[in-house]
N, C-alpha and C positions, 0 to 999 in steps of 0.2 A: 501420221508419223509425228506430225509438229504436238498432238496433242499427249502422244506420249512420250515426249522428249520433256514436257510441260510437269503433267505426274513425277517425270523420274527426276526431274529438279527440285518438286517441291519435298517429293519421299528424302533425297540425301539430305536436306536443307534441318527436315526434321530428325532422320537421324542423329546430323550432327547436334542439334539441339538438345537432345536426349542426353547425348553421349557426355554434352558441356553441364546439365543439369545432374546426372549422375556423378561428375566427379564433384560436383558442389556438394550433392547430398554427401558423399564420401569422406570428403572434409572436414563438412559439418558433424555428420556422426562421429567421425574420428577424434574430432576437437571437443564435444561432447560427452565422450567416451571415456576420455581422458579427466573431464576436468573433477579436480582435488573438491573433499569434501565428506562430511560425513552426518549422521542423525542422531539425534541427542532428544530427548522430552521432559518437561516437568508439569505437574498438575498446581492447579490454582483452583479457590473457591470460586472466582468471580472472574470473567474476564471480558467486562461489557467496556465496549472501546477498541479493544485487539480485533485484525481482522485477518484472513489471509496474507499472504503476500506482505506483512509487514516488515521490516526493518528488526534485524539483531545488531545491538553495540556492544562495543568494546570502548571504554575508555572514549565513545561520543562518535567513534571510526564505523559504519558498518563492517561486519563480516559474515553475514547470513540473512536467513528471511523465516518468516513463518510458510513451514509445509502446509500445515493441516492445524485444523481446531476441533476436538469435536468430544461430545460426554461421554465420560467412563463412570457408571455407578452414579452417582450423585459431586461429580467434579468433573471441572474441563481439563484434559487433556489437550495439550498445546505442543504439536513436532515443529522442531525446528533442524533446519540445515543449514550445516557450521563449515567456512571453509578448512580447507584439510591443514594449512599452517597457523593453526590458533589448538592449541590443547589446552580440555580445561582439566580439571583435576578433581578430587574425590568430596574439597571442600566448599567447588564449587557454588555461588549463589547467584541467583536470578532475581532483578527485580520488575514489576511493572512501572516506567513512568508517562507522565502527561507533560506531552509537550506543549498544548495551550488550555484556554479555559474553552475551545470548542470540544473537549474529550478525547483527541486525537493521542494515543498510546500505544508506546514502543519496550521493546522487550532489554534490556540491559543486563551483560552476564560479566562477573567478578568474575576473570578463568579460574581463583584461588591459588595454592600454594605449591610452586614449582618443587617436586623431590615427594610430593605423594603421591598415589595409584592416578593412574588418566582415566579416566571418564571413557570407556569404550564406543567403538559406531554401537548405535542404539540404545543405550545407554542413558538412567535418569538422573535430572540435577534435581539433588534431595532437597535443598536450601532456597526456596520460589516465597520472595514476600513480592505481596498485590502494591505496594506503596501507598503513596497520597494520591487519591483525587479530588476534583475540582468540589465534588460535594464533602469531603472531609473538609476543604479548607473554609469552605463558606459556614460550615458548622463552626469549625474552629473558630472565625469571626464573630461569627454571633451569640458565643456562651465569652469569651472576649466582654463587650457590648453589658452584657447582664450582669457579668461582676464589676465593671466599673458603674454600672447606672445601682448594684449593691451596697458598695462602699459609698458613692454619695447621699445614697439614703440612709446610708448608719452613720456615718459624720452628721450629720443634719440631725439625728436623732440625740447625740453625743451634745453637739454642743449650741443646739436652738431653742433652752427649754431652759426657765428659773434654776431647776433642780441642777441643771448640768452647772450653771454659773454660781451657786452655793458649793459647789463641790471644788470649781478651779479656784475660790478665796480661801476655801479649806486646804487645798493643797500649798499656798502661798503661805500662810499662817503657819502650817510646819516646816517649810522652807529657814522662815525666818529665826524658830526656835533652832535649826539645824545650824544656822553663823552663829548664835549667840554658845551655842555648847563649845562649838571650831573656836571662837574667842578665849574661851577661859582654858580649851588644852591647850593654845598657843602662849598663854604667859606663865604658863607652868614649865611650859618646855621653852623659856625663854633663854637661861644657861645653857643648855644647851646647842639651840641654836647659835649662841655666841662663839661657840668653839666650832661648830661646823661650817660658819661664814671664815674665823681664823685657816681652817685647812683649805676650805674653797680660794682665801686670798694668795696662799703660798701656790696651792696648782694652777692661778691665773696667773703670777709670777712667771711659773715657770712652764708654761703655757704662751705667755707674752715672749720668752726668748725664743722657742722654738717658731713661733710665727715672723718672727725678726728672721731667723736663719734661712727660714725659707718660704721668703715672702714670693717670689716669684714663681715657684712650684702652687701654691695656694691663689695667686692672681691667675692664672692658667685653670686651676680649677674650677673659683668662681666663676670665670667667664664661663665655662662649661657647663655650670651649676646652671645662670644665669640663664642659658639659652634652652637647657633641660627643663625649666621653669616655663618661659614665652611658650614652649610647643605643648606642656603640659596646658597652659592656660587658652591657646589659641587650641586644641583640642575638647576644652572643655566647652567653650564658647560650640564649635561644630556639632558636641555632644547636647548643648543643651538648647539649640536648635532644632535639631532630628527628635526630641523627644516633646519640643511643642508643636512637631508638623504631627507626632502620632497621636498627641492631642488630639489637635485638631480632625484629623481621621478619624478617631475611637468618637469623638463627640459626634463629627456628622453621622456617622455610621449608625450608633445608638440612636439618632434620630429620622435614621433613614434615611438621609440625604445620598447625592452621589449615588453613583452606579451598584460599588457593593452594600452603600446602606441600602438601596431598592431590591437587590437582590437578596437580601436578609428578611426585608418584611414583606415586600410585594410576592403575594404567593401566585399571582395573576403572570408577572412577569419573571416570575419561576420557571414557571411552566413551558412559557414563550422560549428562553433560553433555552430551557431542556431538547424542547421540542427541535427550535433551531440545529442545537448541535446532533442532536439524533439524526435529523433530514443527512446534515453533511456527512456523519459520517455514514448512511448508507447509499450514500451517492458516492463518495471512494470506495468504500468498500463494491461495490457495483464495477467502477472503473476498473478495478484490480481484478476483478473475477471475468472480467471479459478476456474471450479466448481468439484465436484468429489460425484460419487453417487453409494453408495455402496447396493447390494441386495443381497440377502439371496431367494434362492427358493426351495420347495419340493413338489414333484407330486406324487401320488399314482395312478397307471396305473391298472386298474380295472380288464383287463382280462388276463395280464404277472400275475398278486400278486406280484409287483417290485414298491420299490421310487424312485425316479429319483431327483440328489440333481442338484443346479446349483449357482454357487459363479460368478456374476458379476460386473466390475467395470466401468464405466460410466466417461468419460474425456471430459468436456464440455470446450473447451477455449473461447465459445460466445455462443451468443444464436442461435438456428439453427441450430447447429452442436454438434456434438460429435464421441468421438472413444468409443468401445463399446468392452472389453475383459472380456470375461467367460471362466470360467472351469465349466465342467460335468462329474457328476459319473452318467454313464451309465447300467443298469442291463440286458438293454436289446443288449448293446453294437453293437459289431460287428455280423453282418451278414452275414456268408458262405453258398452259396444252391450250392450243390452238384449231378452234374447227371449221372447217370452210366447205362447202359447194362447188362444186365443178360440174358446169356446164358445156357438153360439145354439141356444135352445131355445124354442119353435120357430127354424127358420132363416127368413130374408127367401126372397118367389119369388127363384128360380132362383140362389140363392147356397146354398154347403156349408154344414155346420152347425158348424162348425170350421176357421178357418186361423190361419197363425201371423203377429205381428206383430213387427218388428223395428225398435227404436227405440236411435238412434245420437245421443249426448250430449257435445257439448264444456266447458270449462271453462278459464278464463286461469288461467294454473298461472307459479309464479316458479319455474327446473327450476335443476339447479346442473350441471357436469361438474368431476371431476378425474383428471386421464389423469396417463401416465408413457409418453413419447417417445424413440424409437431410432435415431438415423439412421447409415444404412447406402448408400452413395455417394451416389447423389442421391434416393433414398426414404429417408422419415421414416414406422415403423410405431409407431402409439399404440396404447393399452390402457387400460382403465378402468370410469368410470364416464360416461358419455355423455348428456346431459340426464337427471340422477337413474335411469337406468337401465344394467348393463353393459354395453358393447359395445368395438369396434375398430375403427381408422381407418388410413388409408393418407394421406398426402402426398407428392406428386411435383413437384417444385421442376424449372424448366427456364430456360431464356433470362438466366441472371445472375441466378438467382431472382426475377425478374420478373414471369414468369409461375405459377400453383401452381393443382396439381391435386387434390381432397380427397375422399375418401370414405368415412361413417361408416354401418355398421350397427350397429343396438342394436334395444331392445324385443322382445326374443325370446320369445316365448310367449304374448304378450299377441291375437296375433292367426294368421293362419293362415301368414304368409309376416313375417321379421323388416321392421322399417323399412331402408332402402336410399337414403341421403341424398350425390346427387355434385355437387360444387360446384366451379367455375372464378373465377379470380380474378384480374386484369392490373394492374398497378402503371402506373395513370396518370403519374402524378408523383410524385416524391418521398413516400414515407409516405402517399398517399393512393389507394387501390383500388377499382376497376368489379368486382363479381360477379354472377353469373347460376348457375341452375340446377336442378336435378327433388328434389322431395324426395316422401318414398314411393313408391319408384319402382313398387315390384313391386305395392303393395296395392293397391285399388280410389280411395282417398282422395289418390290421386298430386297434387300442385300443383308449381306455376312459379315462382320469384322470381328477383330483382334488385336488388339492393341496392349499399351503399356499403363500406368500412372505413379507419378511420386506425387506421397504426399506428404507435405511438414506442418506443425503446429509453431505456434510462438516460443516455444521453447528451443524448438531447433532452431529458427532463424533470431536469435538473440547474439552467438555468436558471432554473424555477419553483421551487427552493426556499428563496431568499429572500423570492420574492410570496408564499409561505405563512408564513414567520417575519415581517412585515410584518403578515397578512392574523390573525393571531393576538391574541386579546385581552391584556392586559396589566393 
């Protein structure tokens, strides 16, 4: 009695567990379901640096991400998902930039001009420039570099040779003929320069009055003048600072010095850098493509009267692979068989004086699995650790992976034939699955179950994790 009062606490316990994880899921789908957004694409020549899951700006603001990357013909195709209150329009443009010298780039879209056609869901932005990157600019530097190391090699050509200094006395020599001609039309027009200093004397007359009248409107000016002058010349001073630091830059550069002069000529630490930023960014781009899939399961084992709960978690870093960690609360746990001898002395009428007894012991046991997953066209073979014991599994995925076929052996030695556990499983609805199936098949201890599973990926549990910053003391 006590024992199935036990069962029937742990069965409602799990119920309600179910019932509280179905309205999550419900939530989440619902919230999900709902949230604003739409798909837009444009194609680019090049798009080395972009990865999944990258960042869409507005104005430096996210509002979307990269869906997808992948070639169409001889171009990349780049989908992106835009939130539902950002419209872009017809003259839409996209650019690519870099946001450091490690190659890390982000997608930036002009929405263009409010009052022309919108840009539909699915829809392409015609207008996609690839921008600057870090290898345009280092080029840019270093043809920079060759026209200044040009021009001092043709000034030096100009003026470091005899011929060049016959040629600046030549040009001095008709300088000088040029004042003597300026002399003789000056005393020609010497009359009448005399009447044109007479008009000049009468308009400073009358020039001197008007600055008499309003001298104080003109000292208010000056000073104004005066101060337009200092900021004029104290700007010029700042200006002709900043252009002996780029001096000095263009000159180290040109000589290699410094990090971008090394990076111009050092082809050795070219490379190094390339390399650098390549590692990083397939190590994000890694981070980002890593997936995480959470399940919920509960089996009802027909001929124990036991549920059998199981919490797993799913670490996909690509496709084709994953790591595979569950916990299990076990009713039917641990298994002890126990065999003894019995001796009577005297024996009962008509009973032996010796037979043997065999007594078989369970125990609720918390078991763990952690596997490593292979998939190979539509079979998926695991290996591991299998409810705290080694064994192997098979999964056979069918119908739009809808349907899943699963079979794990383990507990090898512990009894005469390994456990042999094959499980079916049908995707009711969305994230929510019917399973049934024999567990122990081969041994004498063989049972039935039925049970339930939800299961969510990182997309669904994205949602909850502001109810958890919320749900956090402070």
């Amino acid at each position: 009695m006590r024992e199935t009062w036990n069962a029937a606490r742990v069965g409602l316990m799990v119920v309600l567990g179910l019932a509280v994880t179905f309205a999550v899921y419900r939530y989440v789908d619902e919230r999900s379901s709902t949230e604003s957004g739409y798909g837009v694409y444009a194609y680019f020549d090049d798009v080395q640096g972009l990865i999944a899951k990258s960042r869409v700006l507005v104005a430096g603001i996210p509002v979307g991400y990269i869906s997808s990357i992948r070639l169409d013909g001889s171009r990349a195709r780049v989908d992106l998902r835009i939130e539902g209150d950002i419209e872009l329009y017809e003259d839409a443009r996209i650019t690519m930039r870099s946001l450091s010298l490690l190659g890390e780039r982000v997608l930036v879209i002009h929405p263009g001009t409010p009052g022309l056609p919108k840009i539909p869901d699915g829809g392409e932005i015609r207008v996609a420039d690839e921008g600057v990157d870090t290898d345009d600019i280092i080029v840019t530097v270093n043809d920079i570099a060759q026209s200044v190391k040009k021009i001092t090699a043709q000034m030096e050509r100009a003026f470091g040779t005899e011929e060049a200094g016959d040629r600046m006395q030549s040009a001095l020599r008709n300088l000088s003929d040029a004042l003597e001609n300026i002399k003789e039309v000056t005393d020609e027009a010497g009359p009448r320069v005399i009447r044109i200093m007479e008009n000049v004397e009468l308009a400073t007359d009358d020039l001197s009055q008007i600055i008499h009248q309003r001298r104080g409107d003109i000292d208010r000016g000056i000073a104004e003048v005066d101060d337009t002058i200092a900021s004029i010349h104290r700007a010029a001073d700042q200006l002709n600072a900043v252009l002996a630091d780029v001096k000095e830059v263009t000159g180290r550069t040109a000589r290699g010095e410094g990090t971008i002069g090394r990076l111009t000529q050092d082809e050795a630490l070219i490379d190094e850098v390339e390399g650098v930023a390549e590692g990083l960014n397939n190590f994000v781009g890694g981070l980002n493509r890593l997936r995480t899939i959470v399940e919920l399961r509960s089996e009802w084992y027909a001929l124990s009267n036991a549920f059998k709960t199981y919490f797993s978690i799913y670490l996909k870093p690509r496709e084709g692979r994953y790591f595979l960690v569950q916990f299990i609360d076990d009713p039917r746990g641990s298994v002890t068989v126990t065999e003894s001898i019995i001796r009577q002395s005297p024996p009962p009428l008509f009973y032996p004086n010796e037979y043997r007894r065999t007594e078989i012991s369970r125990t609720n046991r918390l078991k763990f699995s952690a596997q490593f997953g292979k998939t190979i066209s539509f079979a998926t073979f695991r290996f591991g650790i299998i409810e705290s014991t080694g064994g192997l599994g098979m999964d056979i995925k069918v119908l739009r992976d809808r349907l899943e076929l699963n079979a794990d052996i383990f507990e090898f030695g512990r009894r005469v034939f390994p456990r042999l556990r094959i499980r079916a499983g049908f995707e009711l609805i969305k994230r929510l699955w019917l399973l049934a199936g024999i567990d122990d098949t081969i041994n004498p201890g063989r049972d039935y179950f039925v049970g339930l599973q939800l299961r969510f990926d990182d997309e669904d549990l994205k949602p909850l994790i502001p109810l958890g910053a919320v749900a956090l003391p402070r």
